[in-house]
Every structure is written in structure tokens, then in C-alpha cells.
TORMITI-392844 format. One record per residue: x, y, z of N, C-alpha, C in turn. Coordinates in steps of 0.2 Angstrom, whole numbers. Layout:
N
NODE  n.east  n.north   n.up  ca.east  ca.north  ca.up  c.east  c.north   c.up
NODE       X        Y      Z        X         Y      Z       X        Y      Z
...
END
This chain:
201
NODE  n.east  n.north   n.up  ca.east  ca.north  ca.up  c.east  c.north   c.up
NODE    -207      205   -117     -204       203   -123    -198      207   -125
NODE    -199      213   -124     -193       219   -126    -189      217   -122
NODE    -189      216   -116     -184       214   -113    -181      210   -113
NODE    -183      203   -113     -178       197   -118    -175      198   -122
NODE    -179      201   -127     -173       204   -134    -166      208   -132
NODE    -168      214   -127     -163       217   -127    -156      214   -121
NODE    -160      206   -119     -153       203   -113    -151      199   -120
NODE    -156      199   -123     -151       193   -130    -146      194   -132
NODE    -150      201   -134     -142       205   -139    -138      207   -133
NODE    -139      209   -129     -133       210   -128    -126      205   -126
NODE    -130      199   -125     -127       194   -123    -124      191   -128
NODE    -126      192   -135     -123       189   -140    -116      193   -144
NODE    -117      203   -141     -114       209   -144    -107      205   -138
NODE    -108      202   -132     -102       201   -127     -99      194   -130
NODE    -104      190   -131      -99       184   -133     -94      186   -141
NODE     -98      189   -145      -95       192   -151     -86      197   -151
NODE     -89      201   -143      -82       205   -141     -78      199   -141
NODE     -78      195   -137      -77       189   -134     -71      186   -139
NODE     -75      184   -144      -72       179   -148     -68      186   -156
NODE     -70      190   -155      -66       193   -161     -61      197   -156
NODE     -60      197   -150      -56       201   -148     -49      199   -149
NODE     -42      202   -145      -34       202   -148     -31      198   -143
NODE     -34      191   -140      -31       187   -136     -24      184   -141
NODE     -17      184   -137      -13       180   -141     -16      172   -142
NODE     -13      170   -148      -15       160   -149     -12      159   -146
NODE     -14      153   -142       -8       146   -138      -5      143   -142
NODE       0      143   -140        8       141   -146      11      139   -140
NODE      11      129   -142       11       127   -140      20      124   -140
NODE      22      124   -133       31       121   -132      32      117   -132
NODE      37      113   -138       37       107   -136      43      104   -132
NODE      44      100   -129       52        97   -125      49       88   -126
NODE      59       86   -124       61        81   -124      65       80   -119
NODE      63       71   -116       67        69   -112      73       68   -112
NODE      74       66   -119       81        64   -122      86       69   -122
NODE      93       69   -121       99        73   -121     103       70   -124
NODE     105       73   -129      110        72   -136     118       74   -129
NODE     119       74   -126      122        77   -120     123       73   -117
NODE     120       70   -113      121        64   -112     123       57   -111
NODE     128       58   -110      134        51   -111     129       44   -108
NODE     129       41   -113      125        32   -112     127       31   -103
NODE     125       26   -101      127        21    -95     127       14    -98
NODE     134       12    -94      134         5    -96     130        0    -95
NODE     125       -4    -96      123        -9    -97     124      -16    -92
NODE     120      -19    -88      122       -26    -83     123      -31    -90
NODE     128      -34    -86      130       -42    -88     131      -39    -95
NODE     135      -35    -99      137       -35   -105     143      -42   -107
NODE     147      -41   -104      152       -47   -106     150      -54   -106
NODE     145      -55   -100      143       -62    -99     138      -64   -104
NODE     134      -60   -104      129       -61   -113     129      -59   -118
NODE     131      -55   -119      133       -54   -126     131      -59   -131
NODE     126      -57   -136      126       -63   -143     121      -65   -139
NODE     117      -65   -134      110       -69   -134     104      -67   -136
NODE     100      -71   -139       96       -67   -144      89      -66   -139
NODE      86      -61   -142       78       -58   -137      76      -54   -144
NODE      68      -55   -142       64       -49   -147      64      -44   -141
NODE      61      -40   -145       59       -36   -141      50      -35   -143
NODE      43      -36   -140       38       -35   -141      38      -29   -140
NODE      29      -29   -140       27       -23   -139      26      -18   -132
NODE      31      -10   -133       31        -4   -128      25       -2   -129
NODE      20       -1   -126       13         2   -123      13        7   -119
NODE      10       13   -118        8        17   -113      -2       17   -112
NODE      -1       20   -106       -9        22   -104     -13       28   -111
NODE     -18       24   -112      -19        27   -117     -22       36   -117
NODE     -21       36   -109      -19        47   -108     -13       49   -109
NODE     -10       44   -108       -2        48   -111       0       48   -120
NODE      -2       55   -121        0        55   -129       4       63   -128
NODE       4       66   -134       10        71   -131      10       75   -128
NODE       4       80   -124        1        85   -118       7       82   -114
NODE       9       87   -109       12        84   -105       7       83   -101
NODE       9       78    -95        4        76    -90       5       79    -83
NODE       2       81    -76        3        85    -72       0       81    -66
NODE       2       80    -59       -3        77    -56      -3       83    -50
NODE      -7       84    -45      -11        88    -42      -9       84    -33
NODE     -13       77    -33      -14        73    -28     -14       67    -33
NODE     -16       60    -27      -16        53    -30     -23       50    -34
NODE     -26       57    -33      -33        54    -39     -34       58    -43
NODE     -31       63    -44      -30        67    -51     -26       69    -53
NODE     -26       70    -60      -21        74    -65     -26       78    -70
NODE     -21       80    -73      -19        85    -76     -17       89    -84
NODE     -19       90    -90      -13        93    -92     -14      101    -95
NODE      -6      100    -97       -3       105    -99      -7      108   -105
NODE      -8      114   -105      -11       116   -113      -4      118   -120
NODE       1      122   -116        3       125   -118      10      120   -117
NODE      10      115   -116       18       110   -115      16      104   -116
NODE      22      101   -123       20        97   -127      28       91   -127
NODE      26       85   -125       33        79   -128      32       80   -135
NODE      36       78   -137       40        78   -146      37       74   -150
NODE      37       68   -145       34        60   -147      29       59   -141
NODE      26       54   -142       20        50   -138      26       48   -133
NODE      26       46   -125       31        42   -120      33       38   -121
NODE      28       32   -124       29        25   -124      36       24   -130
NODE      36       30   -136       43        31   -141      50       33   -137
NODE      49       35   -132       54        37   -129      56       29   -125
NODE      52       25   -121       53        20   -118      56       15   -125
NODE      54       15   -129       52        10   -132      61       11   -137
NODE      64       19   -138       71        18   -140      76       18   -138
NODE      73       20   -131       79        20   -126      80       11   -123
NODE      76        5   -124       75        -1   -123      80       -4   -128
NODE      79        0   -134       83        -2   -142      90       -1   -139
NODE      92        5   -136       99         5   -138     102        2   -133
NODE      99        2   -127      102        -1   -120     103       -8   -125
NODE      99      -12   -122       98       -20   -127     101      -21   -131
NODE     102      -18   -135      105       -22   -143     111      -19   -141
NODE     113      -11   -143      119        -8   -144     124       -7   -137
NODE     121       -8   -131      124        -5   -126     125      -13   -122
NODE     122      -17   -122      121       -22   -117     124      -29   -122
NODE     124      -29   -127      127       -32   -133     121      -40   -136
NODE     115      -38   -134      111       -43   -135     108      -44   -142
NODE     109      -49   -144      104       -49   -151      97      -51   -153
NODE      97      -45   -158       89       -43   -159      86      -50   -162
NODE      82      -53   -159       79       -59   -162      71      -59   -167
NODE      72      -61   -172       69       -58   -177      60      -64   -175
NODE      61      -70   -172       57       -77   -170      53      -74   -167
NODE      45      -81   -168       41       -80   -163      43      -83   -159
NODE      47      -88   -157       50       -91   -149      53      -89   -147
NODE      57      -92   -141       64       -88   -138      58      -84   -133
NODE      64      -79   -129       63       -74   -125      59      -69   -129
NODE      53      -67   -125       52       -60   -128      52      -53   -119
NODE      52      -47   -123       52       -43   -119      48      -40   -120
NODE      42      -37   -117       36       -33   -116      35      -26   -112
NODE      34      -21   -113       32       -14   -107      28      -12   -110
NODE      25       -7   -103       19        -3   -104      21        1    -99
NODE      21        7   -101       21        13    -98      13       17    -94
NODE      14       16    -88        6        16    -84       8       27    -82
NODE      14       28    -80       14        34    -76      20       39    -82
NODE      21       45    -82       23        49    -87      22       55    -86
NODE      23       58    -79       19        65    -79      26       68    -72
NODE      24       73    -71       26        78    -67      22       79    -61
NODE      26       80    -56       21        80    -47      22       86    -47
NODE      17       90    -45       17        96    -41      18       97    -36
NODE      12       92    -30       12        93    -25      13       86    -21
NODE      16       83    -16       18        90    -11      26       92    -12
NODE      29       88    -17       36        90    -20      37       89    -24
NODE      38       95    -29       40        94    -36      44       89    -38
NODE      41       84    -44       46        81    -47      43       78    -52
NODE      45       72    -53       43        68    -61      41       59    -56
NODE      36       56    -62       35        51    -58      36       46    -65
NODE      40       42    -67       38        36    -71      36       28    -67
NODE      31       25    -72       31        20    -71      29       15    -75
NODE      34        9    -74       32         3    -81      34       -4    -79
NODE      28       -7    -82       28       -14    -81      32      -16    -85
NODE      36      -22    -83       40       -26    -91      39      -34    -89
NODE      37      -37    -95       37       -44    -93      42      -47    -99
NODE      44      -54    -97       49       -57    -98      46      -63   -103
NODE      45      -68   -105       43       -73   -108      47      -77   -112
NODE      45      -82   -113       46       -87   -119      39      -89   -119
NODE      38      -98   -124       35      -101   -126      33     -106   -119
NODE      36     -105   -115       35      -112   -109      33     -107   -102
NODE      36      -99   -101       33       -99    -97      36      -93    -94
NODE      32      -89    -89       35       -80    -89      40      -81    -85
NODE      48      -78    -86       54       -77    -83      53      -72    -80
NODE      49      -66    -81       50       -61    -76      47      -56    -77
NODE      43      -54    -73       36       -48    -72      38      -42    -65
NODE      40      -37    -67       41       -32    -63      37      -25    -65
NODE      36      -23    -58       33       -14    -60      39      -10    -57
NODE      40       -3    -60       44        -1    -58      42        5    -58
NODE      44        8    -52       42        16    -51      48       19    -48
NODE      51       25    -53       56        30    -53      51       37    -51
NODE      54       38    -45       53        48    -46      59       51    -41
NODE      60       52    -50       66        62    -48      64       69    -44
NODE      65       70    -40       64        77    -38      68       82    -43
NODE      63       89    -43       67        97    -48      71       97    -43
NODE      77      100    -48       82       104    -47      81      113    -45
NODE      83      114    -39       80       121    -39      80      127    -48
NODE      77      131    -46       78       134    -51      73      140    -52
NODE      72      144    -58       66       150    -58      62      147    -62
NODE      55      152    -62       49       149    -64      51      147    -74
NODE      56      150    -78       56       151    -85      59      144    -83
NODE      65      140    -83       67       136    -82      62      129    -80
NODE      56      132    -76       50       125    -74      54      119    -79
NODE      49      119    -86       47       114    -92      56      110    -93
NODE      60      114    -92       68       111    -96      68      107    -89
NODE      69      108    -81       69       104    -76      66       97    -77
NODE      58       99    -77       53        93    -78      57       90    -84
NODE      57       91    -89       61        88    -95      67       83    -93
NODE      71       87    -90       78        84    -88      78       77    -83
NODE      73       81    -78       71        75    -71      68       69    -77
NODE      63       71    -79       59        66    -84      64       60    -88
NODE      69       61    -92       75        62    -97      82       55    -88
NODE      82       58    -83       85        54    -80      81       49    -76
NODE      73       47    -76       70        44    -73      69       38    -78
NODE      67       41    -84       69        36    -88      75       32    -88
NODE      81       35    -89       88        32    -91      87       27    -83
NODE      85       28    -78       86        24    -72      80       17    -72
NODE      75       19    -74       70        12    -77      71        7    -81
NODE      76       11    -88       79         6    -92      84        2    -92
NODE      88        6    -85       96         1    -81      92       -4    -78
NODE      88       -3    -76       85        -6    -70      81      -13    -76
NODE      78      -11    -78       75       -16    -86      78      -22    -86
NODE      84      -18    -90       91       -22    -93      93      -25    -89
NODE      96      -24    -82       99       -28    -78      95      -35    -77
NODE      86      -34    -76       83       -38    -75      83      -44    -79
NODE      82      -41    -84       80       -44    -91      88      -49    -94
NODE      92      -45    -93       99       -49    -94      99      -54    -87
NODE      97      -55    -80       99       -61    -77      95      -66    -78
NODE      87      -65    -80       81       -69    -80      84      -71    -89
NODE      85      -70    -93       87       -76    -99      90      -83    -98
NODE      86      -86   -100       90       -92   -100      97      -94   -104
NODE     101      -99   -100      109       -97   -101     109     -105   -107
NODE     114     -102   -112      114      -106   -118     115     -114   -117
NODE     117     -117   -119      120      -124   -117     129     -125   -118
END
């Protein structure tokens, strides 16, 4: 009996060290794909459509992608970050950078209707590769629609390899790669989504 007691306390005097001990708090980094730097890229079929109307539905992600950044290992696991955090959830990132291509870049107008053309995504991938070559992986489904019938369903997978660099530098890389994988999904978006519209009368 005495000896129970005395593994207890001491096991409860170790967790006590334990948790009143001088460990720093994690304080957490945040980054962004986006680059104020960045000069736009121009948009498919601006001139030929221009002024044709599209809504834009609903940008969705997997519902693990929220701001932790996400890490993958191999093809059946991931990962995340504790201490490395996006700004926004991913899908706000897809979901503005769709705005500006679209409307301001590509010159298509915002259609406020439930008919007509809609545009839809989901963001299924949003993370960083470790192994067996550093880089960034996106991927997103976008469908196309009207009232009569699907114009256009695509899955799209972009991945950027790191830029060499040192270990302080990692997080701004992943950011950056991440930052141009995106810009390359949403060219790719746009140009689909400008041919499959249907042409006025």
C-alpha cells in the first residue's frame, strides 16, 4: 500500500514539473498564398466574350482544409502543421482569385439569376509534399452548368516543386509555390469555362 502511494506521488510531483514548467507557448505563423507583387496574368478569350453573363456558385474545400497548413508524408497520409497557419481557410483563396480572373480580368459579367451559366469548385488538395520531392500540391474540381445541362466538369491537379533555399526560408517557399499553383488552376479554370459558354445569338 505504501508503495502505491509513494509511485503516485511521485508521478503526479513529475506531471506537475511537467506542466508548471518554462516551456515557450507555440505561436503560431501565419502566411499567404497571395502576392500583392504579383502582377495579374491575362485571362483566355477576353476580347471574344467579354459582357457574357455567368454566376459564380459555390467555392468548397475538403472539409480538413481549414487554416493549419496541411503536409503530406506519402499517398495515404497527411499531416499538419502546429505552428504554420493560411490567413484564410483555402477554398477564400480559390474562391477570390475566381472573382478577379472572371469578372475583372477576363471581362465576364457577374450574373446575379438562377439560370444561365453557373460556375462551381471544390477544392479536394491544398497542402505541401515532403516526400519524395518537395513541393505543393493543388487540386479542384470545377463544374459548369446551366438549367438544361452540364457544359463542363474538370478535375485539375497543379504541383509546383520548392525553390531551393534554407531551412528559415521553408514556410515563405511553400507559400509562394502554393501562391503560383493556384494562379495556374485558375488560368486553367477560366480558359475552360470562357470556351464551354454558350455563344449569344
Amino acid at each position: 500500500m505504501t508503495r502505491s502511494l509513494i509511485v503516485a506521488a511521485l508521478a503526479l510531483l513529475s506531471s506537475g514539473c511537467a506542466l508548471l514548467g518554462k516551456n515557450e507557448p507555440l505561436e503560431p505563423r501565419y502566411f499567404s498564398p497571395e502576392s500583392i507583387a504579383r502582377p495579374a496574368k491575362p485571362s483566355a478569350g477576353v476580347a471574344a466574350r467579354a459582357g457574357t453573363a455567368l454566376r459564380l456558385g459555390r467555392v468548397t474545400s475538403g472539409s480538413y482544409l481549414k487554416e493549419r497548413i496541411v503536409f503530406r508524408d506519402s499517398d495515404h497520409e497527411v499531416g499538419f502543421h502546429d505552428d504554420r497557419r493560411w490567413t484564410e481557410r483555402p477554398e477564400v483563396y480559390l474562391l477570390r482569385a475566381l472573382e478577379r480572373a472572371l469578372f475583372e480580368e477576363a471581362g465576364l459579367t457577374r450574373s446575379l439569376r438562377s439560370s444561365g451559366p453557373i460556375l462551381t469548385a471544390s477544392l479536394s488538395d491544398f497542402e505541401e509534399i515532403r516526400r519524395p520531392t518537395p513541393g505543393v500540391r493543388l487540386r479542384v474540381t470545377f463544374t459548369l452548368y446551366d438549367e438544361k445541362a452540364v457544359l463542363r466538369e474538370r478535375t485539375l491537379t497543379v504541383e509546383r516543386a520548392l525553390a531551393e533555399g534554407d531551412v528559415a526560408s521553408h514556410p515563405h517557399r511553400v507559400a509562394g509555390a502554393m501562391g503560383e499553383a493556384l494562379e495556374d488552376a485558375v488560368t486553367a479554370i477560366v480558359a475552360d469555362t470562357v470556351a464551354a459558354l454558350p455563344r449569344g445569338p
